[in-house]
N, C-alpha and C positions, 0 to 999 in steps of 0.2 A: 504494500500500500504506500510507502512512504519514498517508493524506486516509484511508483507513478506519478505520484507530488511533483517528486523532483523534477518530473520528466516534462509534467504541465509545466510548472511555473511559468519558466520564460515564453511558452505560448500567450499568459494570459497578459505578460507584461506588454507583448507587441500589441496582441488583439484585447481592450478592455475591454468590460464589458457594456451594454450600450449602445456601439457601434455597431452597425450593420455595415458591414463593406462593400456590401453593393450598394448601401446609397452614399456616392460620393457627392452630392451636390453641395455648394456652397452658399453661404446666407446672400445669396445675390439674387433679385427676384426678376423672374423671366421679364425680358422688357420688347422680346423684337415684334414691330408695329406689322411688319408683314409687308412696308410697300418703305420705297428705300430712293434716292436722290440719282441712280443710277439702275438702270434694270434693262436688263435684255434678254430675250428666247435662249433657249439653249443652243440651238446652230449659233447665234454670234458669239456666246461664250467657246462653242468647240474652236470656232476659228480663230478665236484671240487666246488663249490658254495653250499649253500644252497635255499629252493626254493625262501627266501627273497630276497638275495643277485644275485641271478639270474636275478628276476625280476627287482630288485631297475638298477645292471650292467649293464646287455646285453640288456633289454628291457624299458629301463627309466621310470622304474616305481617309487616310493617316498614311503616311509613309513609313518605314521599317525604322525603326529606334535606333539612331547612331548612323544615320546613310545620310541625314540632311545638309546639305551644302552650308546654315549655321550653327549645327548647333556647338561646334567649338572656335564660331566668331567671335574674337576677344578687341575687334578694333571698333573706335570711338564714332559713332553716328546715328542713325535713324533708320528704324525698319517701318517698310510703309507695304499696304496692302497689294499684292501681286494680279487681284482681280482689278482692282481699279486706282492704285499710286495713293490712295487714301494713307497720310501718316498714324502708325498706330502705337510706336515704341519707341523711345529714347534706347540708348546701349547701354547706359549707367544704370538701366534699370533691368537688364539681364544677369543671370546668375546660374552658375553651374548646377543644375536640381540634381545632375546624376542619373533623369532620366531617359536620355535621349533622344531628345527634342532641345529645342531653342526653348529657354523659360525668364520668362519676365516678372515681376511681381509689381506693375501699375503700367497703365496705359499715358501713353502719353495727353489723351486729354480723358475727361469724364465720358465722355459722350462719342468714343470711336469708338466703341463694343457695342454689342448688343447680347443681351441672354438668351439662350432658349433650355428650356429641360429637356435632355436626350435619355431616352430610354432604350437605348439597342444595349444587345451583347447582354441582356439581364442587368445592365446596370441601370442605376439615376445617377447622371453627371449631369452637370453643368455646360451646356458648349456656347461657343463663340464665336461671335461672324464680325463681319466689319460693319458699321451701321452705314456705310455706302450704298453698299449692294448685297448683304442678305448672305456674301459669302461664306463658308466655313473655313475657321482656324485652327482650331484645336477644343481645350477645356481648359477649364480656370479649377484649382483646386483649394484648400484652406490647410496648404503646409507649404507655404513660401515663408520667405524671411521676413524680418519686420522691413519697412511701418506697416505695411497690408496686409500679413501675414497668409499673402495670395500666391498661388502659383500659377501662370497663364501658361500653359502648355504646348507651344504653338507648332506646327509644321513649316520646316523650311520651305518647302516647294509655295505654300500660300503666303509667302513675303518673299520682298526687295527692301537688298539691305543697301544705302546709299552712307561714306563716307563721309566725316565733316571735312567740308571745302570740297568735295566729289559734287561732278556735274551730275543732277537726277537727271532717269531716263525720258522718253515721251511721256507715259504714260502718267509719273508722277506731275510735271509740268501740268498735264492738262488738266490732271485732278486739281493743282493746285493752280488755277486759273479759270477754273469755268466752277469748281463743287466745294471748296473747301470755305467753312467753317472760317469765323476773324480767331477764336481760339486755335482753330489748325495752323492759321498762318501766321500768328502768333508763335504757337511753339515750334515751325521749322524756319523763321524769318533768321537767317545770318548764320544758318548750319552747315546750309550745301548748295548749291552752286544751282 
């Protein structure tokens, strides 16, 4: 009896009790309006994405853990949405979570995210789109570092990361000339080029 004690214990220290681990959602309340500043058919998304990014955006797919083009970016700038140039992340606010993904713990403004409750794969998560266009990101979880104590969980292939003093690409420009936010332009105004 007391060789099975033993043998629980550190089980019950990982998993307290409580917890249900399939519900990973975090205290963030679903917010997506369902109609978004940017929208198009799915043929013009196949033809502007690639079939990664197709998948990972419009169809909440995820890319393999540790294949992502950032997730060991350690240089200084802005990650902005790959479906529409939409800015969603400062770099100062990326952090190694360990899980293999690009993880952030705050958005670079309030009001680039959007919530929804994801229920596939038997879990409740929390997911994430760009409030642009309705795209998918990844999930936010509630074991990031302080101040938010958030972990935004994102897939490379659904961002563009641009350097500070780095020329942004089209996409970003036109985002930030015809869609963005005075707080967007605010926070990438004297970043990047």
């Amino acid at each position: 009896m007391i060789r099975i004690i033993v043998l629980i214990l550190p089980f019950l220290a990982v998993f307290p009790q409580g917890i249900n681990h399939k519900d990973m959602r975090v205290d963030v309340q679903p917010n997506d309006p369902g109609t978004y500043r940017i929208e198009k058919n799915q043929q013009q998304w196949k033809e502007q994405l690639t079939p990664l990014q197709f998948n990972i955006l419009r169809q909440a797919g995820t890319e393999r853990p540790f294949t992502g083009e950032y997730n060991d970016q350690k240089d200084a700038g802005i990650y902005f949405s790959a479906a529409t140039g939409q800015p969603l992340f400062y770099s100062d606010t990326k952090f190694d979570s360990g899980c293999g993904w690009p993880s952030f713990f705050e958005p670079i403004t309030p009001d680039a995210l959007y919530y929804r409750t994801d229920r596939s794969y038997g879990k409740i998560r929390t997911e994430v789109i760009d409030s642009s266009s309705g795209s998918h990101l990844g999930h936010v979880f509630d074991d990031g570092p302080p101040p938010t104590g958030l972990r935004y969980c994102m897939n490379s292939a659904a961002l563009i990361f641009v350097p500070v003093g780095g020329e942004a690409p089209g996409i970003v420009r036109k985002y930030m000339e015809n869609f963005a936010t005075e707080a967007e332009k605010q926070a990438v105004e004297g970043k990047i080029i």
